[in-house]
N, CA and C atoms as a LAMMPS dump frame, in Angstrom:
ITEM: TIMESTEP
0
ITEM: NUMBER OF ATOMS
351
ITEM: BOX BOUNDS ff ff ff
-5.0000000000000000e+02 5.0000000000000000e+02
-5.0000000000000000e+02 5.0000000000000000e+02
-5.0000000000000000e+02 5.0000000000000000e+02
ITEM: ATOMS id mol type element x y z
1 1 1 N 0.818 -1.169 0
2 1 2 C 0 0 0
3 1 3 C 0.875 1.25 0
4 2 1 N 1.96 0.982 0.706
5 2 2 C 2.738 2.368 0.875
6 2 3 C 3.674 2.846 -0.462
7 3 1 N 3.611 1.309 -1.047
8 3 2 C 4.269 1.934 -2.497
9 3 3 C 3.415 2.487 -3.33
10 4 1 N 2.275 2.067 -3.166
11 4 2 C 1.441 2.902 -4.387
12 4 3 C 0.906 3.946 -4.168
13 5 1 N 0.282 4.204 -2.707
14 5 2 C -0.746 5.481 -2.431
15 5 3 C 0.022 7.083 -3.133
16 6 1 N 1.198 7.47 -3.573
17 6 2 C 1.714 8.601 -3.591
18 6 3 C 1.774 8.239 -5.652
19 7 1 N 1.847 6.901 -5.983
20 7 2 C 1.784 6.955 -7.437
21 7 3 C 0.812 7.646 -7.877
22 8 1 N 0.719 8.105 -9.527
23 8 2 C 0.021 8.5 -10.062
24 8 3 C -1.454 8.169 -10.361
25 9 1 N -2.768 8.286 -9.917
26 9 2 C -3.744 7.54 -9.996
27 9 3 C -4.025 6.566 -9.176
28 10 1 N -3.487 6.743 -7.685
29 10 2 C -3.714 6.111 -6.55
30 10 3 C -3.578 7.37 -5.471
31 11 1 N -4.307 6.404 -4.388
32 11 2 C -4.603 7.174 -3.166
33 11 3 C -4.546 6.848 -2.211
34 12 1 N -4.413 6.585 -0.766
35 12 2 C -4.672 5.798 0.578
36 12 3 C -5.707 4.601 0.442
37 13 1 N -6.601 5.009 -0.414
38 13 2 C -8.198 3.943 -0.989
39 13 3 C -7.469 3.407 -1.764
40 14 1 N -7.746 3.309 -3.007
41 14 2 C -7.331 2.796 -4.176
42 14 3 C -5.576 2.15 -4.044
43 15 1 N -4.558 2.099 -2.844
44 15 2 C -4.028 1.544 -3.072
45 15 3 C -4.423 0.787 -1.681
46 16 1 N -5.427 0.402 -1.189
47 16 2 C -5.329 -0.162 -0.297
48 16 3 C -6.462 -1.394 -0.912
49 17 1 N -6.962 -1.067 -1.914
50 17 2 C -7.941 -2.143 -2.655
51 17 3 C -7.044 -2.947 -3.081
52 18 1 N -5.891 -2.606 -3.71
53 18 2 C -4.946 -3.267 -4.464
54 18 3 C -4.196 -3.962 -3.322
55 19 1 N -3.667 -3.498 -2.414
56 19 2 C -3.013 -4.496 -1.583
57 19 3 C -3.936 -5.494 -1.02
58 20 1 N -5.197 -4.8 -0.571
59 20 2 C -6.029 -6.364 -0.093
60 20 3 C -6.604 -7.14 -1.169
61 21 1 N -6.1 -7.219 -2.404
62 21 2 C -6.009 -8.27 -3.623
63 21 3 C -5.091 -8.852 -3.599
64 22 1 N -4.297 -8.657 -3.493
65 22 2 C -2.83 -8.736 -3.352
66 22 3 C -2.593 -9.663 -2.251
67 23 1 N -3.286 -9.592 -0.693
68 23 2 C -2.972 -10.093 0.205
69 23 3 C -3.787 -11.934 0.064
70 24 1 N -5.063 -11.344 -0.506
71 24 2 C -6.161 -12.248 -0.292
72 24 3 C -5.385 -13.558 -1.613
73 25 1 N -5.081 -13.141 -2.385
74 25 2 C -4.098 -14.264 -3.135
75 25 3 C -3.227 -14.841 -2.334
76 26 1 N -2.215 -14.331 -1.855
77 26 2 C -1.354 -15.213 -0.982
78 26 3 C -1.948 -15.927 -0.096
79 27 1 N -3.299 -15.522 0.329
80 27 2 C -4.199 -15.928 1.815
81 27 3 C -4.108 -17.141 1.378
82 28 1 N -5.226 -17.12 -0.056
83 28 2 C -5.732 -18.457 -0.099
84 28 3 C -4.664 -19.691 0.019
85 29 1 N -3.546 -19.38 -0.599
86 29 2 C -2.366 -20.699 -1.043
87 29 3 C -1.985 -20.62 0.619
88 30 1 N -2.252 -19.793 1.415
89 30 2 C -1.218 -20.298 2.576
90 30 3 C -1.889 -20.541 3.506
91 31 1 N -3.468 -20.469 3.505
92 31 2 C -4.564 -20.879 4.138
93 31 3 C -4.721 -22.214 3.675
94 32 1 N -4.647 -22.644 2.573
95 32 2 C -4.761 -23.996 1.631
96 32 3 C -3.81 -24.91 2.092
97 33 1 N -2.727 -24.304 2.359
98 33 2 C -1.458 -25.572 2.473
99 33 3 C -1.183 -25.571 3.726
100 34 1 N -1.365 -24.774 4.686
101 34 2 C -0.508 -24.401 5.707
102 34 3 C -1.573 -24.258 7.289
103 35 1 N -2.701 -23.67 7.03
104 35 2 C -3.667 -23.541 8.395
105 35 3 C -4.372 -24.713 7.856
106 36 1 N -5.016 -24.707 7.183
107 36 2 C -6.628 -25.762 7.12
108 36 3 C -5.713 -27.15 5.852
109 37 1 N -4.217 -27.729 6.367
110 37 2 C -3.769 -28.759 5.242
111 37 3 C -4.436 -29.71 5.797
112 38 1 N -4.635 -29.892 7.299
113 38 2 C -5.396 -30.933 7.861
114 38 3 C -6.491 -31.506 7.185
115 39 1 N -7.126 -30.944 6.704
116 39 2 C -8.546 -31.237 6.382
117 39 3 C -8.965 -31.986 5.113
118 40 1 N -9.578 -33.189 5.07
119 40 2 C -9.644 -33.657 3.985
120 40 3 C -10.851 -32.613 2.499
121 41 1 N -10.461 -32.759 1.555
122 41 2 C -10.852 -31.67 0.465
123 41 3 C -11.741 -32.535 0.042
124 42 1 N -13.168 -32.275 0.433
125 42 2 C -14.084 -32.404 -0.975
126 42 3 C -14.494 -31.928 -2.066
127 43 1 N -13.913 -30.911 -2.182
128 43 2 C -14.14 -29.506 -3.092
129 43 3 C -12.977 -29.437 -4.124
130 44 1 N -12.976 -29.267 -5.124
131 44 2 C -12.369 -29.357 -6.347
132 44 3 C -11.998 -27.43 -5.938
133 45 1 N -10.34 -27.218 -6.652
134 45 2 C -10.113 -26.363 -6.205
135 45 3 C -10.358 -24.664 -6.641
136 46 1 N -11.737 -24.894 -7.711
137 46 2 C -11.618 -23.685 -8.071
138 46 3 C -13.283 -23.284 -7.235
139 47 1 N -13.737 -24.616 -6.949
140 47 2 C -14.656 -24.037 -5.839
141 47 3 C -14.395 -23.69 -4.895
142 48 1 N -13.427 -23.985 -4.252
143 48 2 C -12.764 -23.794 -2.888
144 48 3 C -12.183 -22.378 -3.157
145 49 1 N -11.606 -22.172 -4.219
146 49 2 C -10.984 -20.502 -4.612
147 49 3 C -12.134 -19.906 -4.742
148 50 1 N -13.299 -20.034 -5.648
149 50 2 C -14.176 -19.277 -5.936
150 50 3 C -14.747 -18.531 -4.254
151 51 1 N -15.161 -20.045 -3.035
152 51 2 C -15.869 -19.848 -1.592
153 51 3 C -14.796 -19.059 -1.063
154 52 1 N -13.197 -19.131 -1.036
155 52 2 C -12.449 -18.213 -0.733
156 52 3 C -12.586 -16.962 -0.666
157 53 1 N -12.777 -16.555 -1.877
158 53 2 C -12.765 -14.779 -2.355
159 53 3 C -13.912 -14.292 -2.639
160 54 1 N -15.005 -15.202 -2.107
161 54 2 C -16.514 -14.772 -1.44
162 54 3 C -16.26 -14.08 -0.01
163 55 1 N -15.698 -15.013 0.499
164 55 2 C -15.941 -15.023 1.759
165 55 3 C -15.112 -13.837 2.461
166 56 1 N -14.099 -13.6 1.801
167 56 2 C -12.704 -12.562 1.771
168 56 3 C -13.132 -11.379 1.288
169 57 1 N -14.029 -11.502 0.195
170 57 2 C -14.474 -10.216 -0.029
171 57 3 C -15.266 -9.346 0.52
172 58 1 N -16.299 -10.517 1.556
173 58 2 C -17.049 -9.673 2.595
174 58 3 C -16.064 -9.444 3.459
175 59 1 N -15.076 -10.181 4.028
176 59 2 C -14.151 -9.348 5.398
177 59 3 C -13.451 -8.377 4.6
178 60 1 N -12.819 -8.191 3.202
179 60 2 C -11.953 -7.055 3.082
180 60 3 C -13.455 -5.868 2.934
181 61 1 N -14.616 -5.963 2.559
182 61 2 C -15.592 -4.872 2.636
183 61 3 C -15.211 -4.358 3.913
184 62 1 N -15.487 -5.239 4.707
185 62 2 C -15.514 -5.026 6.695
186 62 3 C -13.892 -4.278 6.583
187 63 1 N -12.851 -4.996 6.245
188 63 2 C -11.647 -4.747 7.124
189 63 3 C -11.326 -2.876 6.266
190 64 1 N -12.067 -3.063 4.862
191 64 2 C -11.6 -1.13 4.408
192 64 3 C -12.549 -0.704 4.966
193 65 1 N -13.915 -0.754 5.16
194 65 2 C -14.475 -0.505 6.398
195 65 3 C -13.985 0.689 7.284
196 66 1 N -13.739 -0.442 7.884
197 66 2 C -12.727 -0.266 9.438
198 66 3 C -11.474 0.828 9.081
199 67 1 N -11.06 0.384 8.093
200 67 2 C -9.516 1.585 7.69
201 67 3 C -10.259 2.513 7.105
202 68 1 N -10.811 2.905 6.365
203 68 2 C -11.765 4.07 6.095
204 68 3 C -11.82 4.632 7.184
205 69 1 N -12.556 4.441 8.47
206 69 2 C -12.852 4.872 9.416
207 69 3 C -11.915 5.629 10.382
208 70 1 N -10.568 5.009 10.466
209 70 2 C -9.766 5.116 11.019
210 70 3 C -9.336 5.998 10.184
211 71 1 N -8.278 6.147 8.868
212 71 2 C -8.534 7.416 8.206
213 71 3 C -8.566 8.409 8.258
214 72 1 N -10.594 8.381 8.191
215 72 2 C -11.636 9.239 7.875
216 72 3 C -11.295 10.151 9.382
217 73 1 N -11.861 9.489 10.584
218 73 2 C -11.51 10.217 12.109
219 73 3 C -9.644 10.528 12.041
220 74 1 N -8.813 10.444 11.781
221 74 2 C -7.127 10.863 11.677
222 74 3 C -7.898 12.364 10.772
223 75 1 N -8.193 12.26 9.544
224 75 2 C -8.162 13.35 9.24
225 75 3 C -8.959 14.578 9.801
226 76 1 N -10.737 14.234 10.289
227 76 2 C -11.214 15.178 10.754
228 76 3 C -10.798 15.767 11.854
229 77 1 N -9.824 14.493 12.532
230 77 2 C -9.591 15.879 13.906
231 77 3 C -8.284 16.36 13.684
232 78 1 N -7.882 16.732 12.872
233 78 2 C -6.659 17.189 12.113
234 78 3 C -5.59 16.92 12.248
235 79 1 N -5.156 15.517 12.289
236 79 2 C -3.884 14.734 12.512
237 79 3 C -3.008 15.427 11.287
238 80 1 N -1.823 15.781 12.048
239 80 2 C -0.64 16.459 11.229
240 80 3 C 0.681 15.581 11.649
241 81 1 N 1.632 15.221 10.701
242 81 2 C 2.862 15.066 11.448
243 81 3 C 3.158 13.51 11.556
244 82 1 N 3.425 12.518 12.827
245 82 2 C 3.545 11.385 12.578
246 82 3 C 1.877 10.853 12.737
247 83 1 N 1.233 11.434 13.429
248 83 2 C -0.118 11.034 13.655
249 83 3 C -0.868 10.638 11.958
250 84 1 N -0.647 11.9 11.267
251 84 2 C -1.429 11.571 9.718
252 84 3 C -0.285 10.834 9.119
253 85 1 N 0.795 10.762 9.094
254 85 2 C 1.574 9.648 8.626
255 85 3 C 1.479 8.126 9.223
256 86 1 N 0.656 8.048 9.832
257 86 2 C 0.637 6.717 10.133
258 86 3 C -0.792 6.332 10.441
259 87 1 N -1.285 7.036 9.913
260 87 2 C -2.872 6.941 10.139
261 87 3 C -3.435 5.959 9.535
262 88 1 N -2.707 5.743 8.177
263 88 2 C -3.166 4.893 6.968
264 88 3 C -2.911 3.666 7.516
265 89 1 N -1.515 3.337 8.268
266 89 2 C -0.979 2.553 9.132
267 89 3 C -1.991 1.733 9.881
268 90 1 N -2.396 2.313 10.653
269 90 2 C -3.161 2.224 12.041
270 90 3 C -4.337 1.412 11.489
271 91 1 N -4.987 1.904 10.082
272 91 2 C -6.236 1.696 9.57
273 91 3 C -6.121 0.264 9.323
274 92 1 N -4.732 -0.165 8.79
275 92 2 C -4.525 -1.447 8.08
276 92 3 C -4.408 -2.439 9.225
277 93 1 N -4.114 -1.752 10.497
278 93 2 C -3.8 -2.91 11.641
279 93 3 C -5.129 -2.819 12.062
280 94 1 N -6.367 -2.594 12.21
281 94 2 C -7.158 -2.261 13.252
282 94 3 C -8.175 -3.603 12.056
283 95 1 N -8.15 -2.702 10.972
284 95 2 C -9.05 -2.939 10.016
285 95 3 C -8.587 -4.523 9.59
286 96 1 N -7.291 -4.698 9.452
287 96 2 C -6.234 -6.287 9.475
288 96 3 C -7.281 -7.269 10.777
289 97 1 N -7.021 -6.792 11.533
290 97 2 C -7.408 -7.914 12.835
291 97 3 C -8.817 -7.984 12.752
292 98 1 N -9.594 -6.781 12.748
293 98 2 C -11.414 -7.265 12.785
294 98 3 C -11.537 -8.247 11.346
295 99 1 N -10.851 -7.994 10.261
296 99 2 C -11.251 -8.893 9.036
297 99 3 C -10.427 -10.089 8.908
298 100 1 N -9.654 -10.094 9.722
299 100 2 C -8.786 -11.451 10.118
300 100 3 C -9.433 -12.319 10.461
301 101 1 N -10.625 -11.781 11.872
302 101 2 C -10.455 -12.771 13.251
303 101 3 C -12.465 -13.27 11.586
304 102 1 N -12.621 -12.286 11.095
305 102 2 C -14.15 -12.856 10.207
306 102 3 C -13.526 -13.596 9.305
307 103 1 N -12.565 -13.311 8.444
308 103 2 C -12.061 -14.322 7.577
309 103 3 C -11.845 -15.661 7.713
310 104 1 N -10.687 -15.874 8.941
311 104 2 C -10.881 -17.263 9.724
312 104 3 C -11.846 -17.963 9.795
313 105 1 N -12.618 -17.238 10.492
314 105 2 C -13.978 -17.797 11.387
315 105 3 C -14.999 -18.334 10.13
316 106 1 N -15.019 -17.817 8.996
317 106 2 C -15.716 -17.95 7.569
318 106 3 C -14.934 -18.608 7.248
319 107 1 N -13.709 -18.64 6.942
320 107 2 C -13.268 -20.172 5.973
321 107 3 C -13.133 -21.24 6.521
322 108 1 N -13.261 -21.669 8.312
323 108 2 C -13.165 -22.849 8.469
324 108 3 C -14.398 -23.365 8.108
325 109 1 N -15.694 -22.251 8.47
326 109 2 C -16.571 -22.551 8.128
327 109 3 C -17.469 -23.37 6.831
328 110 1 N -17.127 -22.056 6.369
329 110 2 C -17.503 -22.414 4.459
330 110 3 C -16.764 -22.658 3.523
331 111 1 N -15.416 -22.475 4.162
332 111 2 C -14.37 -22.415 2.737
333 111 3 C -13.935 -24.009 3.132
334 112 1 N -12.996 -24.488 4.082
335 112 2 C -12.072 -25.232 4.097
336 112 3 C -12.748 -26.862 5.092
337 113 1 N -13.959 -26.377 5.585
338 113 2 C -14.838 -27.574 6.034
339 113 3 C -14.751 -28.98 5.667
340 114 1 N -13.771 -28.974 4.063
341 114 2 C -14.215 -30.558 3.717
342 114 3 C -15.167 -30.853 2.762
343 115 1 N -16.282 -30.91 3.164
344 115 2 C -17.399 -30.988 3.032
345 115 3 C -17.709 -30.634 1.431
346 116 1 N -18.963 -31.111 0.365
347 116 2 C -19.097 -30.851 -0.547
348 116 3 C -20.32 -30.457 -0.162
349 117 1 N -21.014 -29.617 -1.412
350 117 2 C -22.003 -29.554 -1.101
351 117 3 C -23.163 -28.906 -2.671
């Protein structure tokens, strides 16, 4: 995010869409092999990708959400200095953990269950 927001045709938003694309790709392969390898696969893997980046796409809604917010309040009360320099920061950790702890909680669920259906 921090490389792009100052490029041309990006912003704090728009490069933060791109990094949580960015992130949610690596998710899946290291959610796939590495948290949920336990689990036997009934799901052929482009359903399992497809229930992935369903399910990811509602927590990254939630997690820019959340960094929006964080942001949005840095700027209105007029964060100057390291405060608005790290505001964007702050957004990605706050907004990271609430769409973390839903992401999890949704793919053992629906994504990585096993289960066909």
């Amino acid at each position: 995010m921090y490389l792009l927001k100052d490029l041309p045709g990006f912003n704090v938003y728009t490069a933060r869409l791109v990094s949580y694309f960015a992130a949610m790709c690596a998710g899946y392969f290291l959610n796939r092999y590495f948290t949920f390898h336990h689990l036997e696969r009934g799901r052929v893997l482009w359903d399992e990708l497809l229930r992935f980046f369903s399910v990811h796409a509602l927590g990254g809604a939630l997690n820019f959400a959340v960094y929006a917010l964080v942001v949005t309040l840095a700027d209105r009360m007029g964060a100057t200095g390291r405060v608005a320099l790290f505001a964007p920061l702050a957004g990605v950790w706050v907004g990271g953990v609430v769409g973390m702890c839903f992401n999890f909680l949704m793919s053992r669920k629906h994504v990585f269950d096993g289960r066909t259906r």
